[in-house]
C-alpha positions as a Python dict, from the first residue, in 0.01 Angstrom:
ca = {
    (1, 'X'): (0, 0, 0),
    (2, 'X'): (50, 2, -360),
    (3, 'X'): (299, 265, -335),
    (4, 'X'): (506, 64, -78),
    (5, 'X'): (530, -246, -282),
    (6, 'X'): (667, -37, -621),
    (7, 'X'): (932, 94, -402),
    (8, 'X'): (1025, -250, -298),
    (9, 'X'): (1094, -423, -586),
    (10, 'X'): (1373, -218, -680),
    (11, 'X'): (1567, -232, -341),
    (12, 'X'): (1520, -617, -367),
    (13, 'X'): (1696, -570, -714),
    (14, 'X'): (1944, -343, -526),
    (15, 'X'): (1993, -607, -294),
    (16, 'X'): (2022, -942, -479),
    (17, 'X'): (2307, -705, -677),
    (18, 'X'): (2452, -641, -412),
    (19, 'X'): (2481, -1038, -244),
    (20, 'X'): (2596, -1133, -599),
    (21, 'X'): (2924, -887, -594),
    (22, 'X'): (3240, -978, -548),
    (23, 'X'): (3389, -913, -176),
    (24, 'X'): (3666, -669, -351),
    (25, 'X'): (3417, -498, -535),
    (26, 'X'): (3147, -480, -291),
    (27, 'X'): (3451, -309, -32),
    (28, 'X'): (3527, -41, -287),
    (29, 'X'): (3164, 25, -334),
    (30, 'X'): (3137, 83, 38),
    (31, 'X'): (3467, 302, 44),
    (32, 'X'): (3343, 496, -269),
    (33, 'X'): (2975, 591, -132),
    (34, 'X'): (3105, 652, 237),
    (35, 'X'): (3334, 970, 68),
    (36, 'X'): (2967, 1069, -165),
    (37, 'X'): (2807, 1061, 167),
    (38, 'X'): (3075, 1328, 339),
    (39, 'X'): (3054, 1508, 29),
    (40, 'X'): (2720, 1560, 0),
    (41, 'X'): (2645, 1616, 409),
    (42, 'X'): (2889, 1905, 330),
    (43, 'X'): (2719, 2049, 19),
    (44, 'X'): (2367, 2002, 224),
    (45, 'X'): (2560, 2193, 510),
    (46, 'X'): (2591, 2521, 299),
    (47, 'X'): (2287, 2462, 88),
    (48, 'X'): (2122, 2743, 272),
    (49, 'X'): (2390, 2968, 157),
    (50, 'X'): (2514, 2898, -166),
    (51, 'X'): (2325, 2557, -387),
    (52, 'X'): (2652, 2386, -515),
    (53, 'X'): (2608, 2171, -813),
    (54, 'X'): (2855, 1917, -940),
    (55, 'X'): (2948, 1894, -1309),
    (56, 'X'): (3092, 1600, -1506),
    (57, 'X'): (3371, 1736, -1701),
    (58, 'X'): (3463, 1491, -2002),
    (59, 'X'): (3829, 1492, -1956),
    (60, 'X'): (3938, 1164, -2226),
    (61, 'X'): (3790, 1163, -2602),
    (62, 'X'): (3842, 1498, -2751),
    (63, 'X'): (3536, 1542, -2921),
    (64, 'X'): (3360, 1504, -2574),
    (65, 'X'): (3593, 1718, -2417),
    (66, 'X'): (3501, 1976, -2615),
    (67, 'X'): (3143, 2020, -2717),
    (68, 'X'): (3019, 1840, -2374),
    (69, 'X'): (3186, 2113, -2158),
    (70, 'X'): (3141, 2367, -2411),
    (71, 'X'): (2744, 2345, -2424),
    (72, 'X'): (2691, 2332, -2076),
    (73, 'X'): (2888, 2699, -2100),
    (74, 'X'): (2658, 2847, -2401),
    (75, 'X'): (2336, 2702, -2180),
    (76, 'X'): (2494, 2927, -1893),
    (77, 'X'): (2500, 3164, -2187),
    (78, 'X'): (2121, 3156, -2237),
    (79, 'X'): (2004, 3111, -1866),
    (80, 'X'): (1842, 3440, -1660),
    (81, 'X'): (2175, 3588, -1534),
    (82, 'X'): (1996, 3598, -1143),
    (83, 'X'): (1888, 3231, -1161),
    (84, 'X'): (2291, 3109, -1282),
    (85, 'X'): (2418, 3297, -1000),
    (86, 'X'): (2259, 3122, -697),
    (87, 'X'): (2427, 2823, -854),
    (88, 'X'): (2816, 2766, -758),
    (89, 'X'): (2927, 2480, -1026),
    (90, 'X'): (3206, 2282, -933),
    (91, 'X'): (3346, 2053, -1226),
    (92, 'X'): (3523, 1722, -1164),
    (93, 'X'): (3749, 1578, -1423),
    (94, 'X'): (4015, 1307, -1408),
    (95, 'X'): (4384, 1336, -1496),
    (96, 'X'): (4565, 1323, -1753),
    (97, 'X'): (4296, 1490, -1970),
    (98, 'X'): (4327, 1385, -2349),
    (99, 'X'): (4416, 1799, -2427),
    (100, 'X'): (4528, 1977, -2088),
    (101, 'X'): (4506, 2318, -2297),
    (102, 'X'): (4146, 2265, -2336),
    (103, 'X'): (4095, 2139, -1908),
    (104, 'X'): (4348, 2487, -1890),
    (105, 'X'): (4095, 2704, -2116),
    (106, 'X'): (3786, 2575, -1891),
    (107, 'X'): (3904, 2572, -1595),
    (108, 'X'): (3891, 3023, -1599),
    (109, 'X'): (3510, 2963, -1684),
    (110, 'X'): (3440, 2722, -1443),
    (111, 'X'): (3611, 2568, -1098),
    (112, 'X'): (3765, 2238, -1171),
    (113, 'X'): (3879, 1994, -963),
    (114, 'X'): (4128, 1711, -1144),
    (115, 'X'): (4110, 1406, -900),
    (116, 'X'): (4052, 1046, -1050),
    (117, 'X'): (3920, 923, -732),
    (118, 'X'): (3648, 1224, -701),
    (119, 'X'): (3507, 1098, -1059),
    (120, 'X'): (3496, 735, -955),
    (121, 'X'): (3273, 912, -654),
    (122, 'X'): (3070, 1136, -859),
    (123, 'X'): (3078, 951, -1191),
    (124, 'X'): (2925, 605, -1123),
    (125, 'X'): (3011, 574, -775),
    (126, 'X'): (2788, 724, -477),
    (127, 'X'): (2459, 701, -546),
    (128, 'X'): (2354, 946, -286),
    (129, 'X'): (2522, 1215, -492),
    (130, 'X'): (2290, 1144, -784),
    (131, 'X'): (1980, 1069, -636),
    (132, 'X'): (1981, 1434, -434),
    (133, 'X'): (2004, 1612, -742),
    (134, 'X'): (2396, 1756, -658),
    (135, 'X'): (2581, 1624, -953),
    (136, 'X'): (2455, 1718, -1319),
    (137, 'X'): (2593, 1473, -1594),
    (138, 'X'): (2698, 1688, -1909),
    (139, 'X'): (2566, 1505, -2178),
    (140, 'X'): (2563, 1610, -2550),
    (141, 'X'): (2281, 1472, -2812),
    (142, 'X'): (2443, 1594, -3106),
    (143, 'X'): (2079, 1834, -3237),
    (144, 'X'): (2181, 2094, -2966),
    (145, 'X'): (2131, 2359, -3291),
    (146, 'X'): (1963, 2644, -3096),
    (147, 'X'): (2259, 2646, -2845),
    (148, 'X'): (2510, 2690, -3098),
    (149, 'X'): (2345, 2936, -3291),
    (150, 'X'): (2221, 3185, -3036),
    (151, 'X'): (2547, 3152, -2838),
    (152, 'X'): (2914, 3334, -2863),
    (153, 'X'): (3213, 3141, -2768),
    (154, 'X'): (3334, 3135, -2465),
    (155, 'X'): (3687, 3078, -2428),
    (156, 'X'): (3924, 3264, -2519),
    (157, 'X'): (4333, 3304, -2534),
    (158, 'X'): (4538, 3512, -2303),
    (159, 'X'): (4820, 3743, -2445),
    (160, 'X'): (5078, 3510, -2374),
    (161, 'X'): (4869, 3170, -2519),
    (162, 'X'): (4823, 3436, -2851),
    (163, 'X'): (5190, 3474, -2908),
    (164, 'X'): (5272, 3111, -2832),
    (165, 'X'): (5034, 3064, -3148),
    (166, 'X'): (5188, 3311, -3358),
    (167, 'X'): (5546, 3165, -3230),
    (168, 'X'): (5396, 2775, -3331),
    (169, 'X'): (5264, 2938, -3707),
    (170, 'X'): (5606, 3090, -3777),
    (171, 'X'): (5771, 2763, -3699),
    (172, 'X'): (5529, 2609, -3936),
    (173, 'X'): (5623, 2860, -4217),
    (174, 'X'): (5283, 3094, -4225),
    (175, 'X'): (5340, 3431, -4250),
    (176, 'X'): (5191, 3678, -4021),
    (177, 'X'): (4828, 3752, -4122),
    (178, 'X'): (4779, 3505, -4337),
    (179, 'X'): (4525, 3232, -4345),
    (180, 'X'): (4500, 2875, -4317),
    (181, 'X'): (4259, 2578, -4318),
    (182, 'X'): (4308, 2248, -4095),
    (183, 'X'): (4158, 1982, -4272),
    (184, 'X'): (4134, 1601, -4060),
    (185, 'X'): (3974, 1260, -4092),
    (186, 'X'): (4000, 987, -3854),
    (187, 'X'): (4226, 728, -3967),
    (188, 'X'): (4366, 326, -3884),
    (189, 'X'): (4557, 506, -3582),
    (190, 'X'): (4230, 537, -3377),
    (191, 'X'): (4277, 328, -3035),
    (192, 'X'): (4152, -39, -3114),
    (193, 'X'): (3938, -27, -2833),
    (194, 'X'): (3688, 195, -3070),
    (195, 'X'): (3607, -47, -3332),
    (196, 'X'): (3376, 197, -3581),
    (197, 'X'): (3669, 117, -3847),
    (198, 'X'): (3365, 266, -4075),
    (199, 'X'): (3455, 606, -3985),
    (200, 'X'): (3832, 596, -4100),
    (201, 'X'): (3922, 752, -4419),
    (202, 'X'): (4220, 832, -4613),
    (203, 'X'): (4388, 1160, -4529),
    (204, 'X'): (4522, 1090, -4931),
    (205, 'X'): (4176, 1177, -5056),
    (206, 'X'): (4196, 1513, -4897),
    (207, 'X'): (4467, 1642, -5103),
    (208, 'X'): (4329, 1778, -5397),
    (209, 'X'): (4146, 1996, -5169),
    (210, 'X'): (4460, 2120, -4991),
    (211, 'X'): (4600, 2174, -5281),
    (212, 'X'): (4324, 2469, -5396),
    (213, 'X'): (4330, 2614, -5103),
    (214, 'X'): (4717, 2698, -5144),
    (215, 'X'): (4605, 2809, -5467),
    (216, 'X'): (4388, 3064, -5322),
    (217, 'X'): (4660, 3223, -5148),
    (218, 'X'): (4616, 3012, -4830),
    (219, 'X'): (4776, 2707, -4633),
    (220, 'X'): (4624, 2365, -4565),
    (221, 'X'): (4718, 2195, -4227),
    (222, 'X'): (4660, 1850, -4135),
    (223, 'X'): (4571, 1763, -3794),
    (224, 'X'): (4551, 1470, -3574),
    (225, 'X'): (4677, 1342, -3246),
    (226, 'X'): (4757, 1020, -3362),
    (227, 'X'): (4777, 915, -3712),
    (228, 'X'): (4847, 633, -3908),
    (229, 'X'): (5039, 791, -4205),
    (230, 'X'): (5242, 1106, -4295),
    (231, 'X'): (5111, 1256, -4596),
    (232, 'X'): (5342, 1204, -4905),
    (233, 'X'): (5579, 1476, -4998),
    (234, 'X'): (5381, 1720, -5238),
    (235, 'X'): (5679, 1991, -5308),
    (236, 'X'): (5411, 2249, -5152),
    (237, 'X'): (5542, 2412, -4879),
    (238, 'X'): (5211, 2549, -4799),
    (239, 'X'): (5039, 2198, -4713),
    (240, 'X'): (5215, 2146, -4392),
    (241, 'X'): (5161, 1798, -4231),
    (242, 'X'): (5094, 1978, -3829),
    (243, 'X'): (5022, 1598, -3728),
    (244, 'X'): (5339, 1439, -3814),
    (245, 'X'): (5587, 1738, -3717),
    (246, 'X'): (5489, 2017, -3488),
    (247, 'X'): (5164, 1845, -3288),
    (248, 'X'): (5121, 1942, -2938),
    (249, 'X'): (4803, 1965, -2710),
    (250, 'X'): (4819, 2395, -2720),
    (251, 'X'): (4897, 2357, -3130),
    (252, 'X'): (4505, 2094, -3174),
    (253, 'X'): (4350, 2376, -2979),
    (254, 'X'): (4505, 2703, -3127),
    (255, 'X'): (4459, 2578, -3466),
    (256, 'X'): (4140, 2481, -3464),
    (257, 'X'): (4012, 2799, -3313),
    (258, 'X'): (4198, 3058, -3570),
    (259, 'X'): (4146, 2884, -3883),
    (260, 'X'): (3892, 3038, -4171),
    (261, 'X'): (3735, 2684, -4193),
    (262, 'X'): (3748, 2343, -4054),
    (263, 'X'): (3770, 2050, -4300),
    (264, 'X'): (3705, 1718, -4123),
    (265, 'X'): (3511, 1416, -4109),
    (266, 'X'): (3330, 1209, -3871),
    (267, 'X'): (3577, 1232, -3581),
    (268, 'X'): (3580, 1433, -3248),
    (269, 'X'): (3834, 1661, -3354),
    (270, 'X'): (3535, 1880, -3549),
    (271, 'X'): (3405, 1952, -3166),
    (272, 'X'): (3716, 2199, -3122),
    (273, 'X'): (3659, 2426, -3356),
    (274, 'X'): (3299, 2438, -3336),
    (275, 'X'): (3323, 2560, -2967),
    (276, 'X'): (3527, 2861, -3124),
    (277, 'X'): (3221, 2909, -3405),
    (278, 'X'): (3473, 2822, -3685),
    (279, 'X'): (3277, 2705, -4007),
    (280, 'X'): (3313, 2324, -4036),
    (281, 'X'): (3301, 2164, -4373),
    (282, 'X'): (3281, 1815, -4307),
    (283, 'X'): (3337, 1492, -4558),
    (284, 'X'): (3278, 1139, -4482),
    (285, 'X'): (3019, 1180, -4237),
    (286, 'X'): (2865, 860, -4130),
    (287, 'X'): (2578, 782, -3955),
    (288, 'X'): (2318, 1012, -4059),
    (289, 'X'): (2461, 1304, -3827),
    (290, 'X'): (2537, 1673, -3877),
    (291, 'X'): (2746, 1956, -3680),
    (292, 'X'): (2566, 2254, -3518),
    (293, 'X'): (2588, 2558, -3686),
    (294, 'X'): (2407, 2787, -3945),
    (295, 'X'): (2667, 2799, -4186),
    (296, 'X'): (2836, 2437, -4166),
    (297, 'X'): (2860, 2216, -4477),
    (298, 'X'): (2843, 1837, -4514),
    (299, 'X'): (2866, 1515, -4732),
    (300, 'X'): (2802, 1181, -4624),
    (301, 'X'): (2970, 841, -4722),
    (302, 'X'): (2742, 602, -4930),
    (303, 'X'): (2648, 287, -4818),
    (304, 'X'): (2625, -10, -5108),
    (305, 'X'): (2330, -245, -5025),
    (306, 'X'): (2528, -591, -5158),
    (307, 'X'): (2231, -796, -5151),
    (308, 'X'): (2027, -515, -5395),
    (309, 'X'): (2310, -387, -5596),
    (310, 'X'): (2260, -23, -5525),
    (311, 'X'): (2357, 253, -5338),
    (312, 'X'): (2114, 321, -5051),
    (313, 'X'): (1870, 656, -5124),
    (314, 'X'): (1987, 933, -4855),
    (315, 'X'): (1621, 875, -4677),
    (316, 'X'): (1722, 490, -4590),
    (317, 'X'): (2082, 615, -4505),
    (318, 'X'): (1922, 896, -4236),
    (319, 'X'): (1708, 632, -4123),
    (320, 'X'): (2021, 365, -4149),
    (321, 'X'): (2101, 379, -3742),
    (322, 'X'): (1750, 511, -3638),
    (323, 'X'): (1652, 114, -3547),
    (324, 'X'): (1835, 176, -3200),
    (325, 'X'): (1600, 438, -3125),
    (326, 'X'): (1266, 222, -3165),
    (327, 'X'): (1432, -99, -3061),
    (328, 'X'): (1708, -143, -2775),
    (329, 'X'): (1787, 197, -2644),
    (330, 'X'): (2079, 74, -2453),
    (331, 'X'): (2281, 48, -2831),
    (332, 'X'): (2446, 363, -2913),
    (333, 'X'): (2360, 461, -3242),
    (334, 'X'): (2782, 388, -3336),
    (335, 'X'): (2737, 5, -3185),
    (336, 'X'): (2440, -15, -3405),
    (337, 'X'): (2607, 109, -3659),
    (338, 'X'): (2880, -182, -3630),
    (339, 'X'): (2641, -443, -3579),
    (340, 'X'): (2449, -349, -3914),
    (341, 'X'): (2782, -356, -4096),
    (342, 'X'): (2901, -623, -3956),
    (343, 'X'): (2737, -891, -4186),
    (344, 'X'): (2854, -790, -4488),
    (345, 'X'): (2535, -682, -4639),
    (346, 'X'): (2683, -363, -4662),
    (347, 'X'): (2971, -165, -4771),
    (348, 'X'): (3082, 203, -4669),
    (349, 'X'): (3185, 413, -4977),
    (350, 'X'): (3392, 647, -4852),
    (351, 'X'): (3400, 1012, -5095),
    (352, 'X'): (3622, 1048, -5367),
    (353, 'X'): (3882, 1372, -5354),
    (354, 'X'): (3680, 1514, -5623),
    (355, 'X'): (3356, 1558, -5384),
    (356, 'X'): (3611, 1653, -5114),
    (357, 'X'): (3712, 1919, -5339),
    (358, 'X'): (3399, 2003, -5430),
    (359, 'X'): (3285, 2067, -5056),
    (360, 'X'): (3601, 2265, -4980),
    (361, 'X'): (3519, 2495, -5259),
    (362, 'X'): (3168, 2565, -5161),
    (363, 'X'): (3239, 2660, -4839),
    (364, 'X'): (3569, 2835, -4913),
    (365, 'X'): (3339, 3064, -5187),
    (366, 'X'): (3079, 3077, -4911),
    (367, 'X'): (3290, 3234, -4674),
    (368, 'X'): (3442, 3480, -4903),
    (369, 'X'): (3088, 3573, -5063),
    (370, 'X'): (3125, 3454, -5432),
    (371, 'X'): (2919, 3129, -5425),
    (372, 'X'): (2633, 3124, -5621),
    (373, 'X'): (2344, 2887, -5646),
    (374, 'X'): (2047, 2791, -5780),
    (375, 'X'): (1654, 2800, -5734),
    (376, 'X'): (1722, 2424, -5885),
    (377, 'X'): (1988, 2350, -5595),
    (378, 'X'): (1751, 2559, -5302),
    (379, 'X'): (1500, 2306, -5389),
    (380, 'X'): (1724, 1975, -5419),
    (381, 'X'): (1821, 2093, -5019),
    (382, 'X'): (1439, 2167, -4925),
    (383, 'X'): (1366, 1808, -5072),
    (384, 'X'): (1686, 1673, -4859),
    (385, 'X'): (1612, 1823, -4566),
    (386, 'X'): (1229, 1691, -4598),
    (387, 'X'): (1357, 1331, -4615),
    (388, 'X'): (1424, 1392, -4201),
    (389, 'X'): (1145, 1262, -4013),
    (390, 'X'): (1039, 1466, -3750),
    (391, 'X'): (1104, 1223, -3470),
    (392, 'X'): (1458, 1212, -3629),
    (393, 'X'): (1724, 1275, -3364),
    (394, 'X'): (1869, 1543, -3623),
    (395, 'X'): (1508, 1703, -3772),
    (396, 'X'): (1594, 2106, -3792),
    (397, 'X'): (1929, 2044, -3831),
    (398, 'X'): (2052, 2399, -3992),
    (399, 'X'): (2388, 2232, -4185),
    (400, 'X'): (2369, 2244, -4551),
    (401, 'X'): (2466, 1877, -4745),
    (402, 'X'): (2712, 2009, -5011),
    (403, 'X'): (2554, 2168, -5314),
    (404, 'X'): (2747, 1983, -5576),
    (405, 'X'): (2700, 1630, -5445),
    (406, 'X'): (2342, 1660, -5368),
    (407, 'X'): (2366, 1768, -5757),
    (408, 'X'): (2514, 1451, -5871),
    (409, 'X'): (2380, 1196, -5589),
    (410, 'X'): (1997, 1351, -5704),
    (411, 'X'): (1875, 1035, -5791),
    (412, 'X'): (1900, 929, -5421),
    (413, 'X'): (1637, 1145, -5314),
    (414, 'X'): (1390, 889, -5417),
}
C-alpha cells in the first residue's frame, strides 16, 4: 500500500500540470509524445536484434558541440569492444549546427540524424523515450580527466579536408611546415542572451604574447566566430587576425586541431582543440574551472572583495561558485556566478598581458623541452592543488596553474 501511494503523488503532480497548460501547448505535447511513442514501439520491435540507443548530439554552443560529443566517443574508446557493439547509437541533432564541419567530422563516427522536430521528440519532448532507457543525454561535467588522458582523438581529416587546410594557411600567409598558435578570448560580441559579461576579456591584452611567439619563428592567429573588435594593425605579418578576415566553420575546426598550442580563455572555443589533444594554455579563466589534459596550463582572473579591500586568496576563489553545489542545485555554477557579482561586492580583475605572456612562454618552453623549474615552484603547485577540497567538482584536476603567476600571486595561498 505504501508503495501505491508514492507512485501517486507524482502522477497527481503530472496531472494538475497538465490541467494548468495552455490548450496550444497541451496539443503539441500530445503531437510530440504520439511520434516518441511510434519511435520507441519501433526500437522495442528490433530490440531482440540489435539494442538501439539514442544520443543527444549538442548541435548550437561550440564548446558543447565539441567536448559533449567528443567524450561520449573517448568513453566508446574505453568500453569492452564486445559490450559497444551490441549497441547501435543513433545521434539526433538539430539544424543549422553552430559548426557544420564539426556535425560533418562526427557524423563518420557515429549515425546522425539532423531533424529539429526529432530533438523536440527526444530532447524534452516524449517522455516514454526517456523513461525506457532509449535515449542517453550527453552531458559533460567539466572533471572528465581520466577520459581525456587515457583516450586518442578520434576524428580525423580526409585527404581532401587536409589540402583545403593547407589551401586556407597559404591564403593566410604561413608557409608550408611551419607552425602557428591560435590564441582566443571571449569578447562583448558574445550573444546577449548569455549574460556572464565576467568572462569577456580584451583580445588587446593578448598581444604581447603573439608577438613572442612570431619571435620564435612562429605565427599567432586569432580566432573567434564573432567578435567585437579587429585587432589593431601591428606591422607583423605573422599575427594574422583569422577572425576578422578569413573565418569560416572548416577554418575554427582545422585550426584548432593543427596548431602547437591553444591560447584561450574561458570560452567554448578551448573544447575544439582539446578533442584533437592540442595543449591548451588558457588565461582568464573564471570560475574556479580547469581543461582536461596532463599537460594543459592555466591562470585565473582575480576577484577584488570591495567590502575587504583585497584580492580574494585562490582557496575562496575555488570555493567562489561552490555555494550552488550545497545550496540550490538547479543554479548552474555560471548563474551563480552572475548572481554573486551582481551586487557589486565584487570586481573581476581580468590578467594583465604580462601574465598572458608569461603563460604563453611556459607552455611554449614546455612543449619544446627547455622549461625549467623549481623544487620552490613544485611545491607552490602541490600547496595549490591542496587548496581543492575533495568534494570539489574539479579535485584531481591534472592542469598546471602557470608557474610564474602562482610565483607572484604566492601570498594568496593563505
Amino acid at each position: 500500500m505504501i508503495k501505491l501511494k508514492l507512485s501517486i503523488v507524482p502522477i497527481k503532480i503530472v496531472l494538475l500540470r497538465l490541467r494548468k497548460m495552455p490548450v496550444k501547448k497541451l496539443l503539441n505535447l500530445f503531437y510530440i509524445n504520439f511520434f516518441g511513442l511510434l519511435i520507441t514501439f519501433v526500437i522495442l520491435l528490433v530490440k531482440p536484434f540489435k539494442r538501439i540507443v539514442l544520443v543527444q548530439i549538442r548541435y548550437t554552443a561550440i564548446g558543447q558541440q565539441a567536448t559533449n560529443t567528443g567524450l561520449f566517443l573517448r568513453r566508446l574508446q574505453l568500453e569492452n569492444r564486445e559490450n559497444k557493439n551490441k549497441i547501435f547509437y543513433i545521434g539526433i541533432a538539430g539544424k543549422p549546427a553552430d559548426n557544420n564541419q564539426l556535425i560533418k567530422m562526427f557524423q563518420r563516427k557515429l549515425f546522425i540524424i539532423q531533424n529539429n522536430f526529432l530533438t523536440k521528440i527526444c530532447g524534452n519532448g516524449a517522455f516514454i523515450i526517456r523513461w525506457l532507457g532509449i535515449f542517453k543525454n550527453l552531458e559533460f561535467n567539466n572533471n572528465e580527466y581520466y577520459e581525456f588522458n587515457n583516450t586518442v582523438p578520434d576524428l580525423q581529416f580526409t585527404s581532401e579536408e587536409e589540402e583545403c587546410g593547407k589551401k586556407l594557411l597559404r591564403d593566410m600567409g604561413i608557409k608550408d611546415n611551419s607552425w602557428f598558435v591560435c590564441f582566443h578570448c571571449r569578447d562583448s560580441a558574445y550573444p546577449k542572451s548569455y549574460e556572464e559579461d565576467w568572462r569577456n576579456s580584451d583580445i588587446n591584452y593578448y598581444l604581447d604574447a603573439a608577438e613572442y611567439i612570431t619571435s620564435c619563428g612562429g605565427y599567432a592567429i586569432r580566432m573567434g566566430h564573432m567578435v567585437a573588435k579587429k585587432i589593431p594593425e601591428l606591422n607583423n605579418p605573422r599575427i594574422i587576425d583569422y577572425a576578422s578576415k578569413y573565418r569560416t566553420d572548416f577554418g575554427d575546426i582545422y585550426l584548432s586541431a593543427k596548431c602547437k598550442f591553444f591560447l584561450g580563455s574561458t570560452a567554448g572555443l578551448i573544447g575544439v582543440p582539446a578533442i584533437f589533444n592540442v595543449p591548451i594554455a588558457s588565461a582568464n579563466f573564471i570560475p574556479f574551472i580547469t581543461t582536461w589534459r596532463n599537460g594543459d596550463l592555466f591562470i585565473p582572473k582575480k576577484i577584488w572583495s570591495v567590502e575587504e579591500n583585497r584580492f580574494l586568496t585562490f582557496k575562496e576563489f575555488i570555493n567562489f561558485a561552490k555555494d550552488v553545489r550545497e545550496g540550490d542545485t538547479r543554479l548552474g555554477v555560471d548563474i551563480y556566478t552572475t548572481k554573486k557579482l551582481a551586487d557589486g561586492k565584487f570586481r573581476v580583475i581580468e590578467n594583465t598581458p604580462q601574465e598572458i605572456l608569461e603563460l604563453t612562454i611556459e607552455m611554449n618552453e614546455r612543449i619544446n623541452g627547455t622549461f625549467t623549474i623549481s623544487e620552490e615552484d613544485e611545491e607552490l603547485q602541490k600547496q595549490f592543488h591542496a587548496l581543492i577540497p575533495p568534494d570539489h567538482d574539479y579535485y584531481g584536476t591534472p592542469v598546471r596553474i602557470g608557474t610564474k603567476f602562482l610565483r607572484d600571486n604566492r601570498n594568496l595561498l593563505s
